[in-house]
TORPA-4810 file (N, C-alpha, C, O; in nm, 3 decimals):
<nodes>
NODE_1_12.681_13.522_-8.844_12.598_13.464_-8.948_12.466_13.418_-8.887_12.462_13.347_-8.787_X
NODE_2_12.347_13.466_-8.958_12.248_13.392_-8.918_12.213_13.244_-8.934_12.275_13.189_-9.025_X
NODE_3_12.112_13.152_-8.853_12.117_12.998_-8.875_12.088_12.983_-8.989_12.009_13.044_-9.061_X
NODE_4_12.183_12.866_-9.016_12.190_12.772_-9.171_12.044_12.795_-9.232_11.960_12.846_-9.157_X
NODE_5_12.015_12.766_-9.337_11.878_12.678_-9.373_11.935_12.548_-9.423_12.045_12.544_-9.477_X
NODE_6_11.847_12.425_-9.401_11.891_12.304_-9.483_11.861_12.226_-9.531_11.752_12.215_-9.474_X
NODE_7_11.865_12.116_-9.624_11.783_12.014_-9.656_11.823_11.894_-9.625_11.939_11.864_-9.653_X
NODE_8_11.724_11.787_-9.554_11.775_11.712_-9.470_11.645_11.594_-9.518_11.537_11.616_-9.573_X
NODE_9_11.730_11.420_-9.455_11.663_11.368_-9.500_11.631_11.296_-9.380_11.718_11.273_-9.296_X
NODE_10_11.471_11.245_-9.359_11.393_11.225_-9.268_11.425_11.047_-9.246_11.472_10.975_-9.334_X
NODE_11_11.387_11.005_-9.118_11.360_10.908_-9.081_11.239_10.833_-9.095_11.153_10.899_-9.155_X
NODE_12_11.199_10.715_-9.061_11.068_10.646_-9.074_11.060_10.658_-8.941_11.159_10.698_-8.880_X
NODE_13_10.930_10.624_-8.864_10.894_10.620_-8.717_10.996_10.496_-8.601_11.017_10.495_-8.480_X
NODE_14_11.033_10.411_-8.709_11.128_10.331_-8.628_11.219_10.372_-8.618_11.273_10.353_-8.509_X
NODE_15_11.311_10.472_-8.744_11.417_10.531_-8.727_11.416_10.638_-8.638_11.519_10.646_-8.571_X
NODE_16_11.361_10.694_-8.624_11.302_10.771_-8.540_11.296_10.751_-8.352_11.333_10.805_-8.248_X
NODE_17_11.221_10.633_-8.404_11.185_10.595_-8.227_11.340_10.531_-8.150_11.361_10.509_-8.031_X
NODE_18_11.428_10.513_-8.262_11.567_10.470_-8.217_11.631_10.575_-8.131_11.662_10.582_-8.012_X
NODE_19_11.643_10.683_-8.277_11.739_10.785_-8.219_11.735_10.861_-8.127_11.829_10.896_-8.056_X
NODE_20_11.558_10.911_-8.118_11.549_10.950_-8.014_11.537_10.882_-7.836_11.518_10.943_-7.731_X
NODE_21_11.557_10.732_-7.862_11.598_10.687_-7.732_11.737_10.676_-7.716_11.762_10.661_-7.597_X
NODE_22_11.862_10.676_-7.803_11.988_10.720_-7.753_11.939_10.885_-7.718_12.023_10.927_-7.639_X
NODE_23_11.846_10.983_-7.743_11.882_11.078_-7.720_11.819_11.130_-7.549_11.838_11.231_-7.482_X
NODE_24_11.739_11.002_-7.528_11.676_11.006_-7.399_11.788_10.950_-7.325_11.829_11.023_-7.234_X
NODE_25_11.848_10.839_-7.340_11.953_10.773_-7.294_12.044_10.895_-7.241_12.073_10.893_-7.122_X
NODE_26_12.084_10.986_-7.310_12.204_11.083_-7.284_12.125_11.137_-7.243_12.166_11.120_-7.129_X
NODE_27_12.008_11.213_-7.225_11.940_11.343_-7.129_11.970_11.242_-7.024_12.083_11.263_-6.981_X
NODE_28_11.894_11.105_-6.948_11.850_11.051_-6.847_12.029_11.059_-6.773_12.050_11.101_-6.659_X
NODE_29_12.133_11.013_-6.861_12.224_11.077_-6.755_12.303_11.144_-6.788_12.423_11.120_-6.799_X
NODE_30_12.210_11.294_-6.821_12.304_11.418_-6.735_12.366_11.474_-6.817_12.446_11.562_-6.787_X
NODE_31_12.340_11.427_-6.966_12.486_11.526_-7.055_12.369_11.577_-7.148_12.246_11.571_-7.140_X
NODE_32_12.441_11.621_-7.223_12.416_11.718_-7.350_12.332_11.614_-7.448_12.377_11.507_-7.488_X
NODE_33_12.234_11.655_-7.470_12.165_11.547_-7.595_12.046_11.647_-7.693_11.979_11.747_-7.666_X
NODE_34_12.057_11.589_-7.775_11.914_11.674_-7.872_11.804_11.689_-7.878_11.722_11.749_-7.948_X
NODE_35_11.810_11.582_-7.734_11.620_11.581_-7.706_11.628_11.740_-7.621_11.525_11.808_-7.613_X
NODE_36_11.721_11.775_-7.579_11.718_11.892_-7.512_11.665_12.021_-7.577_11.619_12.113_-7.510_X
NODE_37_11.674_12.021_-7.702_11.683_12.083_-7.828_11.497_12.155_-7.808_11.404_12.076_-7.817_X
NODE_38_11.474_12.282_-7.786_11.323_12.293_-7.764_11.239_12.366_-7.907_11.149_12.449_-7.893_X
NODE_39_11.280_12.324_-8.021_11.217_12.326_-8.112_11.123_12.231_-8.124_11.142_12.114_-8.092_X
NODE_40_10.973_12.291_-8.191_10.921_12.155_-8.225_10.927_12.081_-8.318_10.871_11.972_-8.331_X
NODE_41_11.013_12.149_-8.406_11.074_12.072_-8.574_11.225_11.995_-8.537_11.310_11.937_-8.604_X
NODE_42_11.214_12.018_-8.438_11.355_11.895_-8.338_11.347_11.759_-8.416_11.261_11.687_-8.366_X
NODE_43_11.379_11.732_-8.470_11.368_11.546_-8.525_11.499_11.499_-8.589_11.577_11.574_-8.648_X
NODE_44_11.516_11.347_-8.566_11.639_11.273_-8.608_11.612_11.325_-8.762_11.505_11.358_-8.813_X
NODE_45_11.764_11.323_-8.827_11.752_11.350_-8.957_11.905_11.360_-9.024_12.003_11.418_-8.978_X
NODE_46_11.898_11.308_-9.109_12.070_11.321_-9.153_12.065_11.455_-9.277_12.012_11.432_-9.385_X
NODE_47_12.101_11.538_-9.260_12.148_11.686_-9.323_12.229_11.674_-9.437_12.342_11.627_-9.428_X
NODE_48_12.175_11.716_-9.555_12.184_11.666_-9.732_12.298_11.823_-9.715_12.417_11.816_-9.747_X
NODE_49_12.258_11.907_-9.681_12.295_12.084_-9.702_12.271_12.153_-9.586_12.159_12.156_-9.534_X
NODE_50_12.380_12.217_-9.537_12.359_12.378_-9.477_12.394_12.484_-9.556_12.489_12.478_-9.634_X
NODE_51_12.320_12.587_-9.539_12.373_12.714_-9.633_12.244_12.833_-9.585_12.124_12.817_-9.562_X
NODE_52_12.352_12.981_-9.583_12.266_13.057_-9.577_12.114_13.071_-9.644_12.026_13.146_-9.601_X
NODE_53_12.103_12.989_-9.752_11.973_13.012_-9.838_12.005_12.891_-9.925_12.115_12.845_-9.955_X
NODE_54_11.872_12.848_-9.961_11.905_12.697_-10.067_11.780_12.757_-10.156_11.663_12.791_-10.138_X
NODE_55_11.885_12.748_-10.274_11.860_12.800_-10.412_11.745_12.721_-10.489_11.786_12.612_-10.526_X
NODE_56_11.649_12.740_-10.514_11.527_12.689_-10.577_11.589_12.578_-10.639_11.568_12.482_-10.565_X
NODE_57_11.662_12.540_-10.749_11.730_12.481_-10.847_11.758_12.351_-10.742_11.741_12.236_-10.781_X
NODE_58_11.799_12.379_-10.611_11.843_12.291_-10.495_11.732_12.211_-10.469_11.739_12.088_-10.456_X
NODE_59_11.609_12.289_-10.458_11.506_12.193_-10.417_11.442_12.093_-10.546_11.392_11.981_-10.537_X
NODE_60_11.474_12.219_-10.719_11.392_12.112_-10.780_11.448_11.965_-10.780_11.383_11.861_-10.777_X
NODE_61_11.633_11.989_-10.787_11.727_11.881_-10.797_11.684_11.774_-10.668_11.703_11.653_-10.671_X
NODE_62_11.636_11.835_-10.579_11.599_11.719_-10.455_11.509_11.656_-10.477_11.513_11.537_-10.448_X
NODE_63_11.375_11.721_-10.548_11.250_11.679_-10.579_11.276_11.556_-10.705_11.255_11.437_-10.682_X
NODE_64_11.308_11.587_-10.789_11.379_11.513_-10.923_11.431_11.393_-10.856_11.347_11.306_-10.830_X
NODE_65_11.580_11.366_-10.815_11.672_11.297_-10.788_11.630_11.228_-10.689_11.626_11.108_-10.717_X
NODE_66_11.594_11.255_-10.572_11.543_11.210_-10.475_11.482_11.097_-10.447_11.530_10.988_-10.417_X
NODE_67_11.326_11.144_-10.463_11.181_11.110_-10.512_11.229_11.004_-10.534_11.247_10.943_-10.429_X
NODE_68_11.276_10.919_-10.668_11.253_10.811_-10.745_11.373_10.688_-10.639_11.399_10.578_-10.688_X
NODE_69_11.430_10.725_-10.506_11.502_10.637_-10.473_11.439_10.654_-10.295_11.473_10.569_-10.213_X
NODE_70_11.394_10.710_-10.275_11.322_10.695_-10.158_11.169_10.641_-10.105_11.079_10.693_-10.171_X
NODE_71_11.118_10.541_-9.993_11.228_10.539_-9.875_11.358_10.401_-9.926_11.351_10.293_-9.984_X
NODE_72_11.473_10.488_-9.859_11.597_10.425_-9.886_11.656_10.400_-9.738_11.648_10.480_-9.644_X
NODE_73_11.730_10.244_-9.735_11.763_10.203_-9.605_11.910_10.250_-9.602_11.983_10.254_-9.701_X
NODE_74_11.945_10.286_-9.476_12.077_10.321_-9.477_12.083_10.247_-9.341_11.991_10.232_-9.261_X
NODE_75_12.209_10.206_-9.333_12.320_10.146_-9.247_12.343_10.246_-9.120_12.378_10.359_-9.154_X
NODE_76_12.329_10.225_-8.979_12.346_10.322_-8.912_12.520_10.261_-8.817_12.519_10.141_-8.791_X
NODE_77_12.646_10.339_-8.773_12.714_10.273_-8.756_12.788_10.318_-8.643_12.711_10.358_-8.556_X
NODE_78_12.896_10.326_-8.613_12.938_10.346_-8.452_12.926_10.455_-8.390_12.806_10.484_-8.392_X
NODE_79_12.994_10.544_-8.328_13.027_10.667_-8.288_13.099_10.742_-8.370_13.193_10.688_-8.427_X
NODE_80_13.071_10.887_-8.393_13.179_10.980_-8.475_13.150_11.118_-8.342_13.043_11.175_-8.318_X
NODE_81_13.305_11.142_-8.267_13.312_11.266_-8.242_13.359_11.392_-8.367_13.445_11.381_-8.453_X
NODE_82_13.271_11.508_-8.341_13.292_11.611_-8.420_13.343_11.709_-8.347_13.283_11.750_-8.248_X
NODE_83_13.462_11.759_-8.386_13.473_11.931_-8.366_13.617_11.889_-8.282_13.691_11.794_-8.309_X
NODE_84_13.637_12.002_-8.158_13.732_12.034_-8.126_13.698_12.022_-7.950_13.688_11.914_-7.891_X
NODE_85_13.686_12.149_-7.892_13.686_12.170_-7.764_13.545_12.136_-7.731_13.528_12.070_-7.629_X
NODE_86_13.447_12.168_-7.798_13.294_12.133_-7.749_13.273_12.031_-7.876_13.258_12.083_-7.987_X
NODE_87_13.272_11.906_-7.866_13.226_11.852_-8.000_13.042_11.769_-7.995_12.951_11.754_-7.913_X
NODE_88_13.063_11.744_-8.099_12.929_11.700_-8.119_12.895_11.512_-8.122_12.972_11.457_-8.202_X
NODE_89_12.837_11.453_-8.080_12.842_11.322_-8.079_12.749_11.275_-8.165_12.635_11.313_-8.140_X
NODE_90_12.767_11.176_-8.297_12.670_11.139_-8.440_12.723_10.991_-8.458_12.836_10.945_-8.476_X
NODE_91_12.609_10.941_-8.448_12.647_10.806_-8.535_12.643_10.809_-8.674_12.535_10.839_-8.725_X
NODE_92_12.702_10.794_-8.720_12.788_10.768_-8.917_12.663_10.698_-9.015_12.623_10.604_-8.947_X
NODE_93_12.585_10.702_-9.143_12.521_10.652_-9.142_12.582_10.629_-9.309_12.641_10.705_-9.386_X
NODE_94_12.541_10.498_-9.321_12.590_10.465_-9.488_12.461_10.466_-9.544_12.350_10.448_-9.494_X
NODE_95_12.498_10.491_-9.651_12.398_10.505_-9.756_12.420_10.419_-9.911_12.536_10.385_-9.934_X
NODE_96_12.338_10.391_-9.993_12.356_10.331_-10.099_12.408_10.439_-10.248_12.348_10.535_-10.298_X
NODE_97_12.565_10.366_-10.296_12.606_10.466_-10.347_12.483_10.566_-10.475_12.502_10.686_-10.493_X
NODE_98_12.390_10.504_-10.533_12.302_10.583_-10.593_12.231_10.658_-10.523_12.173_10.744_-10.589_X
NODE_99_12.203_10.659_-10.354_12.142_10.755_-10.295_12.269_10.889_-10.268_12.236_11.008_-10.260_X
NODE_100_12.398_10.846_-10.258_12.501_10.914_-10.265_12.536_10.992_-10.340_12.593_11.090_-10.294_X
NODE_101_12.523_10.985_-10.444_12.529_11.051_-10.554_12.401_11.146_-10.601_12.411_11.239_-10.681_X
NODE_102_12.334_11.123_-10.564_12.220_11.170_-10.606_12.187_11.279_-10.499_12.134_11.387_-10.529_X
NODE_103_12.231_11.232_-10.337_12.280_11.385_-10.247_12.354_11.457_-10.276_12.358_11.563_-10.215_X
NODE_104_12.446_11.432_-10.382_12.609_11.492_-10.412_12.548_11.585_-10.529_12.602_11.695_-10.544_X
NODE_105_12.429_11.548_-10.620_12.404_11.591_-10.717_12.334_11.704_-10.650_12.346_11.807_-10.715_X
NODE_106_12.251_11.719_-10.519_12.177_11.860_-10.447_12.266_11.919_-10.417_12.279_12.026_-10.475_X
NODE_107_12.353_11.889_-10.332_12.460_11.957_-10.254_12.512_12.028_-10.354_12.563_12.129_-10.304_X
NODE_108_12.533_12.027_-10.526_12.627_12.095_-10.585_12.529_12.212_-10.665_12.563_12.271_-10.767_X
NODE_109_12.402_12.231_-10.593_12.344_12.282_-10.628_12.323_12.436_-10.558_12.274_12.544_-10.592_X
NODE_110_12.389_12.381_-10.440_12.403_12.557_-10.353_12.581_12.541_-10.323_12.660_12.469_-10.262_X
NODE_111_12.578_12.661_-10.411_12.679_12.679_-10.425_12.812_12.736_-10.254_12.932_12.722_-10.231_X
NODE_112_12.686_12.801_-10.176_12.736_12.847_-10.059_12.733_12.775_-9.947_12.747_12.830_-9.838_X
NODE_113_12.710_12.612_-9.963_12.708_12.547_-9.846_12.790_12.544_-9.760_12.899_12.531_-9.817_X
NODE_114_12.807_12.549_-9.626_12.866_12.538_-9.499_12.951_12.460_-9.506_13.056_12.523_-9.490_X
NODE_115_12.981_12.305_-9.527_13.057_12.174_-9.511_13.089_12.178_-9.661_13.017_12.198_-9.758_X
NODE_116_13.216_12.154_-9.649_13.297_12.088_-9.776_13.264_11.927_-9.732_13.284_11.868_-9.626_X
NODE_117_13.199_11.876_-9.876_13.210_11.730_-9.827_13.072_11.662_-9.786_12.979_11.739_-9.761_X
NODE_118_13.054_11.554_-9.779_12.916_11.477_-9.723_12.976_11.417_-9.630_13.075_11.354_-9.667_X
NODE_119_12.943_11.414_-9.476_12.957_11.325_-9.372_12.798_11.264_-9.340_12.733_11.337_-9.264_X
NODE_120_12.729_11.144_-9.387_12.595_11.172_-9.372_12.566_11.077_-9.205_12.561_10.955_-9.190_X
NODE_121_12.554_11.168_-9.116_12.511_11.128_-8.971_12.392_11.148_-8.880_12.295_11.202_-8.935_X
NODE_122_12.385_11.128_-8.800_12.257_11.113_-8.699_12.294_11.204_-8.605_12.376_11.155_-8.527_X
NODE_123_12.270_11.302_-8.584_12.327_11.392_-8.423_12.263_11.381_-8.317_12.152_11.427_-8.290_X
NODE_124_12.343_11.310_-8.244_12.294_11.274_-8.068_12.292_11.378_-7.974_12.197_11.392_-7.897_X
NODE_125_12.416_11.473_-7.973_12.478_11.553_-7.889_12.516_11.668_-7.927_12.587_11.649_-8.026_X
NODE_126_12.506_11.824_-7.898_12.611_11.915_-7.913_12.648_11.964_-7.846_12.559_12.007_-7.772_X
NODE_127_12.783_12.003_-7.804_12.791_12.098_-7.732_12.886_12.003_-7.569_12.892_12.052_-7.456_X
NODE_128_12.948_11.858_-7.615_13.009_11.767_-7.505_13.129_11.789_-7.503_13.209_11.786_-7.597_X
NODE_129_13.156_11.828_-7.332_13.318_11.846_-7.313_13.389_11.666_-7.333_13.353_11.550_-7.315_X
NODE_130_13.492_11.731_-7.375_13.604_11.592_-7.408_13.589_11.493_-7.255_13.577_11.371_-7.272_X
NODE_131_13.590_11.534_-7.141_13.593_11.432_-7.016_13.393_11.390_-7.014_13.342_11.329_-6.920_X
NODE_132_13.332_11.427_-7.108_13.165_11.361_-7.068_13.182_11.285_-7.173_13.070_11.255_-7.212_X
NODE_133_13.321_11.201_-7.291_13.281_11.121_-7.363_13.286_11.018_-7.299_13.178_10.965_-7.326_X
NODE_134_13.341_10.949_-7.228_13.347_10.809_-7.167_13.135_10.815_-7.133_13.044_10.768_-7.201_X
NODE_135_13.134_10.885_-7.020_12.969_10.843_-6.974_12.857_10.869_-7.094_12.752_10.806_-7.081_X
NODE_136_12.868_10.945_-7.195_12.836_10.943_-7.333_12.820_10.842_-7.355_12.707_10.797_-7.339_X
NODE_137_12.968_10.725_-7.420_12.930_10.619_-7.426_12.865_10.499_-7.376_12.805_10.409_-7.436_X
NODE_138_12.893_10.521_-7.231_12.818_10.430_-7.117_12.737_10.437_-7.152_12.685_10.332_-7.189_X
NODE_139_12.657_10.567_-7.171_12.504_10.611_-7.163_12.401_10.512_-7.288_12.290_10.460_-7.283_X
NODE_140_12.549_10.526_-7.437_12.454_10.452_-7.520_12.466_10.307_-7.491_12.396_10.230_-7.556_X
NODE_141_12.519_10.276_-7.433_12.547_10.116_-7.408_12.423_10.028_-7.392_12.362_9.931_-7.437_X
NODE_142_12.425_10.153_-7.275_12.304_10.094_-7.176_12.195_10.118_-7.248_12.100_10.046_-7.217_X
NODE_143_12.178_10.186_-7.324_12.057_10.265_-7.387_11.965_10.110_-7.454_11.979_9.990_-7.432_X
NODE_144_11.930_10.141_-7.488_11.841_10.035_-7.590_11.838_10.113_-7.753_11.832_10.229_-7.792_X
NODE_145_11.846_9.982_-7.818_11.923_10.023_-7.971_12.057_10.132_-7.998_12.060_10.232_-8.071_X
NODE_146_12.134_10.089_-7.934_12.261_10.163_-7.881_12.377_10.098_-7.934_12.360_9.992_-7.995_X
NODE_147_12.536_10.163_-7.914_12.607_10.138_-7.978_12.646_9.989_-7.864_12.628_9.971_-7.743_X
NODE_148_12.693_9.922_-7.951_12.797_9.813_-7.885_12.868_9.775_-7.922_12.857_9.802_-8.042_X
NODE_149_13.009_9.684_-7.898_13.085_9.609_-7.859_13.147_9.647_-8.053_13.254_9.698_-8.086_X
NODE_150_13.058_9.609_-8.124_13.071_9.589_-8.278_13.064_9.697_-8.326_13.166_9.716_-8.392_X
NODE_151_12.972_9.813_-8.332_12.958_9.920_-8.296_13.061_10.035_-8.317_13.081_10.125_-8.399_X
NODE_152_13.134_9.970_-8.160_13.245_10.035_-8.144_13.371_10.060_-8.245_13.449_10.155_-8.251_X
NODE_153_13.364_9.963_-8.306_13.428_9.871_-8.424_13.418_9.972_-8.517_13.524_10.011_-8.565_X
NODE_154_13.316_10.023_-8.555_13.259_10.081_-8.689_13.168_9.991_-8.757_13.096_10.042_-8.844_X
NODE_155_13.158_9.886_-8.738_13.052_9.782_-8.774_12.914_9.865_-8.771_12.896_9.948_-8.681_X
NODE_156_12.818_9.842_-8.867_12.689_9.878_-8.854_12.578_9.806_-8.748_12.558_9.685_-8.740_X
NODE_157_12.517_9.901_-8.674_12.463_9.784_-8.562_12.258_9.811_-8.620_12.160_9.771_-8.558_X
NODE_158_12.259_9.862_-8.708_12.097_9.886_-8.723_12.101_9.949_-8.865_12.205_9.986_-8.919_X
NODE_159_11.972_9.957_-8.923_11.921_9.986_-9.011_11.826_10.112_-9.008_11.755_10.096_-8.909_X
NODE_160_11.797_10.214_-9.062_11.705_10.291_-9.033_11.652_10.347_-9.227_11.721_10.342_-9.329_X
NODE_161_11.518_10.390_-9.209_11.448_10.421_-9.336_11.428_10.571_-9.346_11.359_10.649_-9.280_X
NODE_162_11.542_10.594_-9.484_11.477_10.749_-9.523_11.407_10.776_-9.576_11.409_10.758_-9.698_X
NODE_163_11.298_10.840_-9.506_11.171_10.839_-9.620_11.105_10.960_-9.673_10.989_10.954_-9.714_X
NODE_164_11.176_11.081_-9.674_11.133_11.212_-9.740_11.252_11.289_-9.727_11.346_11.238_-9.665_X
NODE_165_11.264_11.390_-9.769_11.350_11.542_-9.786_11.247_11.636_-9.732_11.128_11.646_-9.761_X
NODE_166_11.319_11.703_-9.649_11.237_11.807_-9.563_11.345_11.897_-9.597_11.458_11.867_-9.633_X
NODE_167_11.277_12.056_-9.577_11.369_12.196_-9.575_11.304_12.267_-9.427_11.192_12.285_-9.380_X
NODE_168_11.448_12.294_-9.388_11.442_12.364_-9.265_11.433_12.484_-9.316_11.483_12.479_-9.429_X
NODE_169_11.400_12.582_-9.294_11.346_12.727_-9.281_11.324_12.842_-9.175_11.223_12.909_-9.154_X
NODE_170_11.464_12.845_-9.108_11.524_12.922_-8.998_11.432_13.048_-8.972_11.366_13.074_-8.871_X
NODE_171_11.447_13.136_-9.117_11.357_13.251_-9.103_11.218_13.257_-9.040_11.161_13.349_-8.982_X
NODE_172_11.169_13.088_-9.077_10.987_13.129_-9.047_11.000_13.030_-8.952_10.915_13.039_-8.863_X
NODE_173_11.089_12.925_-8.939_11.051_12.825_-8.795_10.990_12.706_-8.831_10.935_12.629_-8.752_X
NODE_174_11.002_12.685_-8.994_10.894_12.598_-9.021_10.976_12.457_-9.091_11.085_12.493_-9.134_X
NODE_175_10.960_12.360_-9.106_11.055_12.234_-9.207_10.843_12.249_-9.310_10.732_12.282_-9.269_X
NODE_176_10.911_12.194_-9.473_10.843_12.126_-9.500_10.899_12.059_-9.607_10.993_12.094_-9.679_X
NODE_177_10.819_11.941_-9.612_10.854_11.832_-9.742_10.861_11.892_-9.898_10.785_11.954_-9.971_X
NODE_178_11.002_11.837_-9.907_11.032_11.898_-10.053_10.964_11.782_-10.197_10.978_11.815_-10.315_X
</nodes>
């Protein structure tokens, strides 16, 4: 299959300047992180849809629904490993149930999406063997605006601002604001 296309929802510059220092945190020691990632449309972002193609109807429903509740603060919260043998490392991010619904209302708009389900997260990592999660975690410890103690818990340790819908666009290389 060729890469997803998707619609994803953006950070503010603080949200931003967070994630990507857990993601410096994990380059500086030694594992797998997303700053590694050499796109220049590389950016923190929590992912509304993957799907081979997102259906016009998808974007007007984003434009519509969206729009009138953004920027919206969401809750950022501990660690979530993904997958199996290579998984992916994301902190969990809550959202306000009318912004929830109102992603649920795009998502049912492409019919061929990738994920059954909304997990809405932050991706730190892809691609971490099961023995690099311990220094993973070290890594955010130490990090600055990183997980801790509470964290660990599932407790929310920060706040971050969504403040647009962007579409990724695999074919041309390009994101733009929906």
């Amino acid at each position: 299959m060729r890469r997803p296309h998707s619609l994803e929802l953006v950070l503010d510059d603080a949200g931003d300047a967070l994630v990507r220092a857990q993601w410096e945190a994990l380059r500086a020691a030694g594992l797998p992180s997303q700053a590694d990632h050499p796109s220049p449309t590389n950016a923190p972002h929590v992912t509304l849809v993957e799907a081979p193609a997102i259906p016009e109807a998808a974007l007007d429903v984003a434009h519509v629904c969206l729009r009138g509740v953004l920027p919206a603060t969401a809750r950022v919260g501990g660690v979530l490993l993904l997958g199996r043998r290579r998984l992916t490392l994301a902190r969990p991010v809550q959202v306000d149930d009318d912004v929830a619904r109102r992603a649920l209302a795009v998502r049912a708009q492409v019919p061929d999406r990738l994920h059954a389900g909304w997990l809405p997260h932050l991706t730190l990592a892809r691609g971490l063997e099961p023995g690099q999660v311990p220094a993973a975690l070290a890594a955010l410890t130490e990090g600055a605006g990183t997980v801790d103690a509470d964290s660990a818990n599932g407790a929310a340790t920060s706040e971050v601002r969504l403040v647009e819908v962007r579409r990724w666009n695999p074919d041309t290389g390009h994101t733009t604001t929906v």
